[in-house]
C-alpha positions as CSV (number, residue, x, y, z in Angstrom):
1,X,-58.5,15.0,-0.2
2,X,-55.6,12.3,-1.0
3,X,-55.7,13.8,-4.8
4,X,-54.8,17.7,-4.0
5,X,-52.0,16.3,-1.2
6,X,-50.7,14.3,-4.2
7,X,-50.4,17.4,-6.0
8,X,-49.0,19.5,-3.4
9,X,-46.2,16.7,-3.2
10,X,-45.9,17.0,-6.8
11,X,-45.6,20.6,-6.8
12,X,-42.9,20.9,-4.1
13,X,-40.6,18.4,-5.4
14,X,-40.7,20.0,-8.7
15,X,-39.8,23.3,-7.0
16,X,-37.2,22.7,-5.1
17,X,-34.5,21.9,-8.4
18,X,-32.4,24.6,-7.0
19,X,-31.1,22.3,-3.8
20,X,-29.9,20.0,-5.5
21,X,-28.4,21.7,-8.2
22,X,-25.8,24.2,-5.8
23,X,-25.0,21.3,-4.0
24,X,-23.4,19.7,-6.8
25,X,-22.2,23.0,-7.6
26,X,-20.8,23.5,-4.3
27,X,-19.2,20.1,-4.0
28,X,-16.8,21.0,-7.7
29,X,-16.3,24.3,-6.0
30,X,-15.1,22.4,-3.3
31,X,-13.1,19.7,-5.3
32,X,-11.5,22.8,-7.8
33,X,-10.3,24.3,-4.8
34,X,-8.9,21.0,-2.7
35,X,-7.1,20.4,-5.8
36,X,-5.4,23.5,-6.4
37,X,-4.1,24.2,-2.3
38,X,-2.8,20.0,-2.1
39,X,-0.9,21.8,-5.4
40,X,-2.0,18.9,-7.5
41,X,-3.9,20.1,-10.6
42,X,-3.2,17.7,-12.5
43,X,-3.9,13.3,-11.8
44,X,-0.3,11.9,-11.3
45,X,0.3,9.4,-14.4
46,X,1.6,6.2,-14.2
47,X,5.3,4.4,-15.7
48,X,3.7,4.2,-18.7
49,X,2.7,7.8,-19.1
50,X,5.5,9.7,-16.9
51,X,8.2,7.2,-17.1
52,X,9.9,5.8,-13.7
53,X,12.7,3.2,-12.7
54,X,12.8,-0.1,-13.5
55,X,14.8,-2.7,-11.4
56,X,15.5,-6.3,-12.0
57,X,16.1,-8.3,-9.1
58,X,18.0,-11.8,-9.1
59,X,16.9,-14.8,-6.4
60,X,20.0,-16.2,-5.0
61,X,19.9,-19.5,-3.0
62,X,21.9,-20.5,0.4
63,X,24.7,-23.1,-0.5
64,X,22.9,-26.3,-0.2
65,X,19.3,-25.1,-1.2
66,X,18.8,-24.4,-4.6
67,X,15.7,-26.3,-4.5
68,X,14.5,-22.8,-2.6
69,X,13.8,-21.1,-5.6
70,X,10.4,-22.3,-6.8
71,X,7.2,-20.5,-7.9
72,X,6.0,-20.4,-4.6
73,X,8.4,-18.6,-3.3
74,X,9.0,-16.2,-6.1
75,X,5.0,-15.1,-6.2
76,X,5.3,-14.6,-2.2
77,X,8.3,-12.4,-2.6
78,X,6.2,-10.7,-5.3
79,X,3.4,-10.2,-3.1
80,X,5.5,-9.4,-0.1
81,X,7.5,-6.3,-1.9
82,X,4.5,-5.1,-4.1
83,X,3.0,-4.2,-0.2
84,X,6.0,-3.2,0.8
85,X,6.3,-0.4,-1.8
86,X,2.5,0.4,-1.5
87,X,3.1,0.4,2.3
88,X,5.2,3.8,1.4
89,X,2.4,5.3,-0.6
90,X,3.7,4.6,-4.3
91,X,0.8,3.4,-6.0
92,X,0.8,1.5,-9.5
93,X,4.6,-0.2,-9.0
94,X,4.6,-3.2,-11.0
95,X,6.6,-6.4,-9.2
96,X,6.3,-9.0,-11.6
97,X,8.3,-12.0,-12.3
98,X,10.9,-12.8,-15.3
99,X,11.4,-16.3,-16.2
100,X,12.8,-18.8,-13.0
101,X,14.7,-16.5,-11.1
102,X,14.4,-12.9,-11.3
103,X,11.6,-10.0,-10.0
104,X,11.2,-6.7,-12.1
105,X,10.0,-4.0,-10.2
106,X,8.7,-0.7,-12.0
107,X,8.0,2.4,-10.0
108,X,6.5,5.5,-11.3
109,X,8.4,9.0,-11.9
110,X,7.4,11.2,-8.8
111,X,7.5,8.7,-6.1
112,X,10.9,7.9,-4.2
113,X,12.1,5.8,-6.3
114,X,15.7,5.2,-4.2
115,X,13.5,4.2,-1.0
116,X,11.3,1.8,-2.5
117,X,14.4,0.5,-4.1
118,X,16.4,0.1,-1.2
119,X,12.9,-1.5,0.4
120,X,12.0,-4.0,-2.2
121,X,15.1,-6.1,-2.2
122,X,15.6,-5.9,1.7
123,X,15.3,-9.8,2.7
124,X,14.2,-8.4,6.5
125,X,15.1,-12.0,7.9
126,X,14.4,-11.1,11.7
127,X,15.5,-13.1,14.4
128,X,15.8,-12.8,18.2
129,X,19.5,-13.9,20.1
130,X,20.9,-14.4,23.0
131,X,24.3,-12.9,23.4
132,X,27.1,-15.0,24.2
133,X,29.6,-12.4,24.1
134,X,30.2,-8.4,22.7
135,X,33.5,-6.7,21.7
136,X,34.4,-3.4,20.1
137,X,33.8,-3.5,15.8
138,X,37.7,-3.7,15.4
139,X,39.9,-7.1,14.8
140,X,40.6,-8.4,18.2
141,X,44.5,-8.9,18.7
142,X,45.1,-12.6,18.9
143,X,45.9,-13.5,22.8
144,X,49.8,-13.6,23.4
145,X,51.5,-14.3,26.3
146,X,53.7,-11.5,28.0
147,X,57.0,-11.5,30.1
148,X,55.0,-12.0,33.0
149,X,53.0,-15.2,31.4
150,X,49.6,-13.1,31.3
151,X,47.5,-12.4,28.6
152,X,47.5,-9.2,27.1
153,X,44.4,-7.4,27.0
154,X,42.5,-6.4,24.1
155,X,41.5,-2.8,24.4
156,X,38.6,-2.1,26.5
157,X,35.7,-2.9,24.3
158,X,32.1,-2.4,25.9
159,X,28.6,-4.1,26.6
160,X,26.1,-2.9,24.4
161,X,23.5,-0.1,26.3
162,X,20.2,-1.4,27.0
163,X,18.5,1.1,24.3
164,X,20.9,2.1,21.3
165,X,23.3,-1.2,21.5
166,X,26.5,1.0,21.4
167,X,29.7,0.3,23.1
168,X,30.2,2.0,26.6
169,X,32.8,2.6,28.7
170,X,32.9,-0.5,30.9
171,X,35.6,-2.9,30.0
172,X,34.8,-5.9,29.2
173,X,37.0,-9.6,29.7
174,X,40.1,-10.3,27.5
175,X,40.1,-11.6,24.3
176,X,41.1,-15.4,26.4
177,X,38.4,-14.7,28.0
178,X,35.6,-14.1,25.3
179,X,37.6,-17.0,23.6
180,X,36.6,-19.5,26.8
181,X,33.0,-17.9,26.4
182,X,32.9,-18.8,23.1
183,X,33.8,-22.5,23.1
184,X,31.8,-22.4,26.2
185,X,28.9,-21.4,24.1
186,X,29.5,-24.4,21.6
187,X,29.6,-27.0,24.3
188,X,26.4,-25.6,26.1
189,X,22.9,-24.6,25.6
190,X,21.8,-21.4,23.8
191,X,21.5,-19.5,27.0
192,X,24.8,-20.4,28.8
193,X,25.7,-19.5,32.6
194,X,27.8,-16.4,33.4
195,X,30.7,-19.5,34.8
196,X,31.0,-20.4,31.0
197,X,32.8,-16.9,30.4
198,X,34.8,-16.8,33.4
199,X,35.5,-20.5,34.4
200,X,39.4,-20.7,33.1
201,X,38.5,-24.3,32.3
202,X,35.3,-24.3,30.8
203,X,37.1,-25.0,27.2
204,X,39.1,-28.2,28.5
205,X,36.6,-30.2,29.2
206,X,37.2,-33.9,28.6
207,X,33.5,-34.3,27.1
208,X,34.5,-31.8,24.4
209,X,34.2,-33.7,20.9
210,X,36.8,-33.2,18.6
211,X,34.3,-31.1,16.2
212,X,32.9,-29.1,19.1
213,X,36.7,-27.8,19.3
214,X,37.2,-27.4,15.6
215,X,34.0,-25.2,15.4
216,X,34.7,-23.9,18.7
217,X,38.3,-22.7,17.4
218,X,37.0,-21.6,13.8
219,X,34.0,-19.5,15.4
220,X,36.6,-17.9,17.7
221,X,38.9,-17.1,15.2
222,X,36.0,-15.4,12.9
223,X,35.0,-13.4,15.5
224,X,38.9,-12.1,16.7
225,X,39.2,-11.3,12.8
226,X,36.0,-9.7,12.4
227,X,36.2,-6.3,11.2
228,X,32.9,-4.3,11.5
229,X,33.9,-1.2,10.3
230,X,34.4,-2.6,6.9
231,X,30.6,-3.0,5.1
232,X,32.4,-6.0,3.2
233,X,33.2,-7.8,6.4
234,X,29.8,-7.0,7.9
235,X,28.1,-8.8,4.4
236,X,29.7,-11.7,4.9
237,X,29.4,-12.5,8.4
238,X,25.9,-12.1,7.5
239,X,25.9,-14.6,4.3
240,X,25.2,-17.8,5.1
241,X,24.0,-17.8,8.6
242,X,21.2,-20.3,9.4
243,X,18.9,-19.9,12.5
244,X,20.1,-23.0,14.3
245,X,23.4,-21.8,14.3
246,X,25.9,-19.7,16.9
247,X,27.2,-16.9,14.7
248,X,29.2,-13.7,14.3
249,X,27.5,-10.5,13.6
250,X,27.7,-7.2,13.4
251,X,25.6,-4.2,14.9
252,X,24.0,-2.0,12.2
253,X,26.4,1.2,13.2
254,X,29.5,-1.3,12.9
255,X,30.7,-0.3,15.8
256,X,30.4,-3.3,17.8
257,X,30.4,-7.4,17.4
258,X,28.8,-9.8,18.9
259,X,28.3,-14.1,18.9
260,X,25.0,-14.8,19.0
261,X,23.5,-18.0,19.9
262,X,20.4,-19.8,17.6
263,X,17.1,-18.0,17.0
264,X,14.9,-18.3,19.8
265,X,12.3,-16.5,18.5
266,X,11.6,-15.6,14.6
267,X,10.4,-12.6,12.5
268,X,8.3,-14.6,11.5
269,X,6.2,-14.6,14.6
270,X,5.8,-10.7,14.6
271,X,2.2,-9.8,14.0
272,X,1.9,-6.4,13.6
273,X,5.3,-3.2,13.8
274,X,4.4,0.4,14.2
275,X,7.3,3.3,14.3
276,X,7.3,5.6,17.4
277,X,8.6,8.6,19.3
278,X,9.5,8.0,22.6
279,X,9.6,11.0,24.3
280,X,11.3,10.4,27.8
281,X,14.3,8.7,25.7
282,X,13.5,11.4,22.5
283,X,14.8,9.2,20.3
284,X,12.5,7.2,17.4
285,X,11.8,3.2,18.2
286,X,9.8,0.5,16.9
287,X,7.1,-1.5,18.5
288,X,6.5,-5.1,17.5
289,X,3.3,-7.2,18.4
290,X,4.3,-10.9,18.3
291,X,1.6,-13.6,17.2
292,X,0.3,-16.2,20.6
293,X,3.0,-18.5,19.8
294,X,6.0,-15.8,19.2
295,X,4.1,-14.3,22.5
296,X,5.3,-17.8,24.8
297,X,8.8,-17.8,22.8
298,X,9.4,-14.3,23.6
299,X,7.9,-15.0,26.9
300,X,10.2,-18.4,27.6
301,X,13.5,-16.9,26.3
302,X,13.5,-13.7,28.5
303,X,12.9,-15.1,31.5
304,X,15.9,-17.1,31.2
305,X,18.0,-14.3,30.1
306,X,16.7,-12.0,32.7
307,X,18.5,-14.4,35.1
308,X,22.1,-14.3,33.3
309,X,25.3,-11.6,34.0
310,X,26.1,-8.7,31.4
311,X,26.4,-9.5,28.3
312,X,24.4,-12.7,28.4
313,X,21.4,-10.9,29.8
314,X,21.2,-9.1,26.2
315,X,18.7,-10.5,23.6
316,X,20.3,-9.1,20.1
317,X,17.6,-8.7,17.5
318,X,19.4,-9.4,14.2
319,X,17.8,-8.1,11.0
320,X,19.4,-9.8,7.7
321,X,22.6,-10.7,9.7
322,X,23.1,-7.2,11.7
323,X,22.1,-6.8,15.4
324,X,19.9,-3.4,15.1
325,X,19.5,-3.4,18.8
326,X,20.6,-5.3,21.8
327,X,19.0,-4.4,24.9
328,X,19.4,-5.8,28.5
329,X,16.5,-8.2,29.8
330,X,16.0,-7.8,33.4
331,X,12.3,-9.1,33.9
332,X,10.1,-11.7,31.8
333,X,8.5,-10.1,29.2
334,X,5.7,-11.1,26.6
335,X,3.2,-10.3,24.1
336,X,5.4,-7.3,22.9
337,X,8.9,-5.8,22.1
338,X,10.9,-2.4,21.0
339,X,13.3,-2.0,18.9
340,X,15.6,0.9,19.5
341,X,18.8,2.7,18.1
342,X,20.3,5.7,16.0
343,X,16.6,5.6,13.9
344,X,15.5,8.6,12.2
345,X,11.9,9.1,11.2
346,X,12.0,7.3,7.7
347,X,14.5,5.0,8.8
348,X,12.2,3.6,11.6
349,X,9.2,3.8,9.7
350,X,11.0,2.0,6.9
351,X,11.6,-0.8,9.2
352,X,8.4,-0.9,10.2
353,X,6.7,-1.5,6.7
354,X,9.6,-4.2,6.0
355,X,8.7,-5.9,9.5
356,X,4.8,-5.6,8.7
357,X,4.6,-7.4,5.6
358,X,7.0,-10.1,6.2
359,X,10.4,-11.3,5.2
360,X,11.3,-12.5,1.7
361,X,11.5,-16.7,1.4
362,X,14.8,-15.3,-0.6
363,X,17.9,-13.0,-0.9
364,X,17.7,-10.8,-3.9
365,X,20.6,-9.5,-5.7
366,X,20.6,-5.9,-7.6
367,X,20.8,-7.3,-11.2
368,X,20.3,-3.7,-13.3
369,X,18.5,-0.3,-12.5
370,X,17.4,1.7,-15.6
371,X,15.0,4.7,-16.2
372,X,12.0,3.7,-18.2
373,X,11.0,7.1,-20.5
374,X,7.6,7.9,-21.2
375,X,7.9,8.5,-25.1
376,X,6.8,5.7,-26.2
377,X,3.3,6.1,-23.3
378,X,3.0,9.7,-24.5
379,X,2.4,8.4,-28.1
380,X,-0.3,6.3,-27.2
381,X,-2.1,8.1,-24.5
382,X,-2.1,11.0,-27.6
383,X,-3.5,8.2,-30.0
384,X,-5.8,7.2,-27.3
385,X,-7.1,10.4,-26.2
386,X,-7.5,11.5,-30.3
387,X,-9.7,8.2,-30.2
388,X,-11.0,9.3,-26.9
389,X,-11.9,12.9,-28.8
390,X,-13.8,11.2,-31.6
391,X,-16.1,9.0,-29.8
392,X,-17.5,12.1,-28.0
393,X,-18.0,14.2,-31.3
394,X,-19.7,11.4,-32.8
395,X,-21.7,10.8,-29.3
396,X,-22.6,14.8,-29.3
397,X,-23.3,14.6,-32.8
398,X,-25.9,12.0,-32.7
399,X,-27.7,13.4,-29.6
400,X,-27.6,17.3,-31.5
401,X,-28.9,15.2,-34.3
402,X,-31.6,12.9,-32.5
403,X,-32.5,15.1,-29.6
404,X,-31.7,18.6,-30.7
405,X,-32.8,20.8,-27.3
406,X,-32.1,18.1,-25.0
407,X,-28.4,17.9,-26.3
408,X,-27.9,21.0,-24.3
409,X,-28.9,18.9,-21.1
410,X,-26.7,16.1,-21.6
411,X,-23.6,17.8,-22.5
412,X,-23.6,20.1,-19.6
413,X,-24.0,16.7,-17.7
414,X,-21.8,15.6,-19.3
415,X,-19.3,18.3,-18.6
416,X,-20.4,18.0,-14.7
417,X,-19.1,14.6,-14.7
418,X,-15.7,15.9,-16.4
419,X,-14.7,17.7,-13.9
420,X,-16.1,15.8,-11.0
421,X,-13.7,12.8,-12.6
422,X,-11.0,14.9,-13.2
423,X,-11.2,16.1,-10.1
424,X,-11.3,13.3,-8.1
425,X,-8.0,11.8,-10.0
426,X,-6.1,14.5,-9.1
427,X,-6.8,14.7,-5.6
428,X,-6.7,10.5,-4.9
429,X,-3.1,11.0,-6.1
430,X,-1.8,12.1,-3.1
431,X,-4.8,10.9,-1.1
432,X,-4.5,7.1,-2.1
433,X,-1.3,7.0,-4.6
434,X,-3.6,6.4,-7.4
435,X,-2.0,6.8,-10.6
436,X,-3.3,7.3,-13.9
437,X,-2.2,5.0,-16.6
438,X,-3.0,4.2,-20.0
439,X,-6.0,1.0,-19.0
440,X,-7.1,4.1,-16.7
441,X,-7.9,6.1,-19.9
442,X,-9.1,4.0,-21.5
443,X,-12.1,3.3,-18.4
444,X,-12.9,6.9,-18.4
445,X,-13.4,6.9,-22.2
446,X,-15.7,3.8,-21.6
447,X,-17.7,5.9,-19.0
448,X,-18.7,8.5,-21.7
449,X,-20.8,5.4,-23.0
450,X,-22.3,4.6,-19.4
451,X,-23.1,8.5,-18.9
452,X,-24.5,8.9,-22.2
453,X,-26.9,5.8,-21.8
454,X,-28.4,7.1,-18.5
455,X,-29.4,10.6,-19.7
456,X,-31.3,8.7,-23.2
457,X,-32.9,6.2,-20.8
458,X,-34.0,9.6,-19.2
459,X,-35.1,11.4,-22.1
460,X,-36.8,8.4,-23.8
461,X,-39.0,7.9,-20.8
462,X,-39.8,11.4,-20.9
463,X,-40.4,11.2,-24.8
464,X,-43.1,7.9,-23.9
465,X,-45.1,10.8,-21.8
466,X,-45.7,12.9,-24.0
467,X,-46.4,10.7,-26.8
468,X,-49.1,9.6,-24.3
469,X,-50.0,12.9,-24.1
470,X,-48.8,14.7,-21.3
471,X,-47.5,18.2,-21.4
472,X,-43.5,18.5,-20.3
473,X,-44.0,19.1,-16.5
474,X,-45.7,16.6,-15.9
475,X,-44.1,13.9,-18.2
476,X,-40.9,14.9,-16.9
477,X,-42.2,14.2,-13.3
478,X,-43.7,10.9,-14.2
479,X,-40.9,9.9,-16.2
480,X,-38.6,9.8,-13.2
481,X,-39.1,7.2,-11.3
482,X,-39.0,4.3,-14.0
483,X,-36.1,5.4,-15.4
484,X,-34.3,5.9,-12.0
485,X,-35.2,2.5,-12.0
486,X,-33.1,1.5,-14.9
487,X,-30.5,3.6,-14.4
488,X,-29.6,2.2,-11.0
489,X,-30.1,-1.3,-12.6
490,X,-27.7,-1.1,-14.9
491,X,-24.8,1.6,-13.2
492,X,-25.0,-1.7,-10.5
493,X,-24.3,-4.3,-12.8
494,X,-21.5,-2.0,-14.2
495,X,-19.8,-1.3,-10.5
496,X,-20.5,-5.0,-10.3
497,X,-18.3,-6.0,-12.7
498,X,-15.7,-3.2,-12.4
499,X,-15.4,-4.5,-8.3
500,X,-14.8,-8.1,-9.4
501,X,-12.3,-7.0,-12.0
502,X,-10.3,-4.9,-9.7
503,X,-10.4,-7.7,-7.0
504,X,-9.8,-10.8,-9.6
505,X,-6.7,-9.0,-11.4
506,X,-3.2,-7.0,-10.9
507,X,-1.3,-4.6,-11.8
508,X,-2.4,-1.9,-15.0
509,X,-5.9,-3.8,-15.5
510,X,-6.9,-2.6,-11.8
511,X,-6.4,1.1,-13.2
512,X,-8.7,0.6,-15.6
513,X,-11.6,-1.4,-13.0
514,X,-10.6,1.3,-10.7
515,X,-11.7,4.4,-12.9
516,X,-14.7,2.6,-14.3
517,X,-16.4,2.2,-10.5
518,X,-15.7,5.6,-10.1
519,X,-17.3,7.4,-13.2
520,X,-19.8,4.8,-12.9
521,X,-20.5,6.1,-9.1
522,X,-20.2,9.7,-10.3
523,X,-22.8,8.9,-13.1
524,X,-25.2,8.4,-10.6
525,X,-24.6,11.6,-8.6
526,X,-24.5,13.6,-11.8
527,X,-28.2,12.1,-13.0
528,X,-29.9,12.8,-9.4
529,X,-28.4,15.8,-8.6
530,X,-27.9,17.7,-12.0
531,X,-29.5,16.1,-14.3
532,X,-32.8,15.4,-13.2
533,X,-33.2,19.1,-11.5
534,X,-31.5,21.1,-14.7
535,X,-34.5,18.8,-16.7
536,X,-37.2,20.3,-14.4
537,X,-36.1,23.8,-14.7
538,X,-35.9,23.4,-18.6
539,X,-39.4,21.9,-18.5
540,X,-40.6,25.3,-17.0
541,X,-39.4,27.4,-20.5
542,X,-41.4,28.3,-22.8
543,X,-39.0,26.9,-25.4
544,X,-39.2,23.3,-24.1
545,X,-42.6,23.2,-22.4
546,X,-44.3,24.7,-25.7
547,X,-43.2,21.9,-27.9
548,X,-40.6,24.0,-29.9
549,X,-39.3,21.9,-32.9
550,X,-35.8,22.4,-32.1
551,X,-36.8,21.3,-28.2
552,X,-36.6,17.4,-29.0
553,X,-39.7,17.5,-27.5
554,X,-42.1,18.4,-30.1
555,X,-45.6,16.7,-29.6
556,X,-46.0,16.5,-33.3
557,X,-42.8,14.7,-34.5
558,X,-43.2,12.3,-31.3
559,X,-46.7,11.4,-32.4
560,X,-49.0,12.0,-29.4
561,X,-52.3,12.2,-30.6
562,X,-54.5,15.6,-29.5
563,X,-56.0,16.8,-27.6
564,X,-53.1,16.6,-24.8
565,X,-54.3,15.9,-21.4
566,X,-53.4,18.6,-19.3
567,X,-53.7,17.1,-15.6
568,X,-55.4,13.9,-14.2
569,X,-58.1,15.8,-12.8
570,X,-59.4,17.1,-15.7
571,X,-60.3,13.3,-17.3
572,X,-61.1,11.5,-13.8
573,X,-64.1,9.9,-13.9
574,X,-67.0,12.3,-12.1
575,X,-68.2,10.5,-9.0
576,X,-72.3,10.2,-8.3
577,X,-73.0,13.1,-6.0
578,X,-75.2,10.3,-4.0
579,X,-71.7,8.9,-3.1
């Protein structure tokens, strides 16, 4: 009984081609159609193919530390701005470096080239600062003495809000007054008591060193002179200034100035940022996770402040020199902090992607921006896809030549695996940002080989049948299984080495491992679920299963030897009836 279940088993798995076949007609249906409603029919090309913008970026060094620019920090800051600009969804940028000291960055035609610009050379040097003091963005009138001996007042400048770090209406001391909080800031710790504001002589006290006075007097003077308005002014109170240091800054709007005292906690120690909509507040913010040690620091520093007066309860968080916020701490906090202001949507997200993946070791200065034309990528992708053109006339020629029938088989497998490839490039464009450039060409071309091999290793398995002497259906049956066999063997140890490559290397050479894994993947859905079934149904006409010369399958140019064994059954040995 175990011989006619074989046979039923048989039988069913040969009729049943039709499954697999309008599934994989089904899934290009599906593809075709994707394609055309994300209105992307065709793959979006690389720099090299649709041209782009090409920046060069300059490392410049901090008076005192020109040792800073090394290798080491050069390939971080490539590393850090080539996720930065994938972090927006622009796929195939090239950030390389050029010789000691400068970066060029190339981003593709299509993409938002003026984003990633603006993102790539942002240092994003975060820190976290107490505020000492806060006046209005405008030069502060020098203090002079009026016919009643009293200081004149300077304006009415405001406390930054808790949330968008703007000026309010509440007035805030004279500009003695944020003078005395200022030398008062120099002679104390980082976190200084409200009495160092408002203590008339905090700033003559006889411990005061000579250079605690000079500083004391120069940092005043900056800050009284400061002019936030002016984007100049807000540049280079920001230049220069080192973590350990109390120093003037600006908030992001210009509309307000601040002295800040050292880091206490560093961007450094952020661990993860994520862009948000508060909806209470309906304004955009970002949320920062800090790392366990950030976590304590954050922790240490707030529960200080959160015991201080206006304005020294405010921790300013000062991206590259400019407080972006400077909210009021009123409780120990930990583990987490917000960043909020006048963000819009991009701008917050674009904060967030600069805040993910780190600050640069180095300030970059805008060297030259040019637009890189795809003439001279055109002319080879034309000489390439000529090439491209000939290597599969000669391929169909030799299997018209060698197979004749079965040609028909393996170019409309062939054609299958076209436009599953072509396809799939189109839509991972705006899926993924993958980008088609030249080395990716050039590894679909090299897949025509890999498809190519798998249907022979196919047909010449079925060939071995029927030189055994088989008739088609079943040769085609037994055929199967040792050459899915191979062809699994050897599409493996070619996603093998397409996975290493696209690990090991950057840049244009992971384009090329990239599209090789995929047609190699798509080789082996094309041979299960086209191939094989399309060979089955062929097997059942009388043009192939009759041994028609023009078949490729002809018993007499293979040279079986007659008479052809028709089924198993038919020579199995006949059992003793006594058994």
């Amino acid at each position: 009984m175990a011989a006619p279940k074989k046979s039923r088993g048989a039988a069913g798995g040969q009729g049943r081609p039709g499954r697999s076949l309008a599934l994989i007609l089904i899934a290009m249906v599906a593809l075709t159609g994707g394609m055309f409603l994300a209105h992307q029919p065709t793959p979006r090309l690389g720099i090299d193919l649709a041209g782009g913008t090409s920046i060069t970026l300059e490392a410049k060094s901090e008076p005192g530390q020109e040792s800073a620019i090394n290798k080491t920090n050069m390939d971080t800051a490539v590393e850090i701005m080539e996720r930065r600009v994938n972090g927006l969804g622009v796929s195939e940028a090239e950030v390389q470096t050029q010789g000691k000291s400068n970066i060029i960055v190339n981003i593709p035609k299509g993409t938002n080239s003026a984003q990633a610009r603006e993102q790539v050379g942002t240092t994003a040097k975060l820190y976290f600062r107490p505020v000492l003091t806060v006046a209005q963005g405008t030069p502060t009138p020098t203090p002079s003495a009026s016919s009643s001996g009293k200081p004149t007042p300077s304006g009415s400048p405001g406390a930054p809000t808790a949330d968008k770090g703007k000026s309010s209406s509440a007035p805030s001391a004279s500009a003695t007054t944020q003078g005395r909080a200022v030398t008062g800031a120099l002679k104390t710790d980082t976190t200084p008591t409200p009495k160092a504001s408002t203590t008339p002589k905090a700033d003559a006290t006889p411990s005061a060193s000579a250079a605690d006075e000079a500083a004391a007097a120069k940092l005043q003077k900056q800050f009284a002179e400061l002019d936030c308005s002016s984007k100049a002014s807000r540049a280079e109170a920001a230049r220069g200034a080192r973590p350990t240091d109390t120093v003037v800054a600006c908030s992001s709007e210009g509309d307000a100035k601040y002295v800040l005292g050292p880091s206490e906690v560093s961007g450094t120690e952020v661990d993860n940022a994520k862009a948000g909509f508060d909806q209470q507040r309906g304004m955009w913010i970002v949320n920062m996770e800090f790392t366990k040690k950030g976590s304590k620091q954050f922790q240490t520093i707030t529960k200080k402040l959160s015991a201080q007066q206006s304005p020294q309860n405010q921790f300013a968080i000062a991206l590259d020199g400019e407080v972006v916020s400077a909210p009021q701490v009123n409780t120990t906090l930990s583990g987490s902090a917000e960043i909020s202001g006048s963000f819009t949507q991009q701008s917050a997200e674009d904060l967030a992607n600069v805040l993910s993946y780190g600050a640069l070791p180095l300030s970059f200065q805008e060297q030259s921006v040019t637009t890189v034309t795809a003439a001279l990528g055109g002319e080879q992708l034309q000489a390439g896809l000529i090439a491209g053109a000939i290597g599969l006339a000669l391929v169909v020629i030799y299997l018209v030549a060698y197979y004749r029938g079965l040609a028909f088989i393996a170019l409309l497998s062939l054609l299958v695996s076209g436009i599953l490839t072509y396809t799939l490039m189109s839509l991972l464009g705006p899926a993924i940002g993958f980008a088609l450039n030249l080395p990716a060409v050039c590894g679909a071309i090299v897949a025509i080989g890999i498809t190519a091999d798998s249907f022979i290793v196919y047909f010449e398995r079925v060939r071995d049948e029927i030189r055994e002497g088989r008739t088609l259906r079943p040769a085609v049956e037994r055929a199967w299984p040792r050459a899915r066999r191979t062809i699994l063997v050897s599409d493996f140890v070619s996603f093998l080495a397409a996975a290493v490559l696209f690990v090991v290397t950057v840049g244009k050479v992971q384009g090329f491992a990239f599209t090789l894994g995929l047609t190699t993947l798509l080789d082996v859905v094309v041979v299960f679920l086209f191939t094989k079934p399309l060979m089955t149904l062929m097997a059942r006409t009388k043009f192939f299963s009759g041994g028609h010369p023009w078949s490729g399958l002809d018993p007499k140019r293979l040279g079986a030897k007659p008479p052809l064994r028709r089924s198993r059954r038919v020579n199995a040995p006949t059992e003793p009836k006594e058994a």
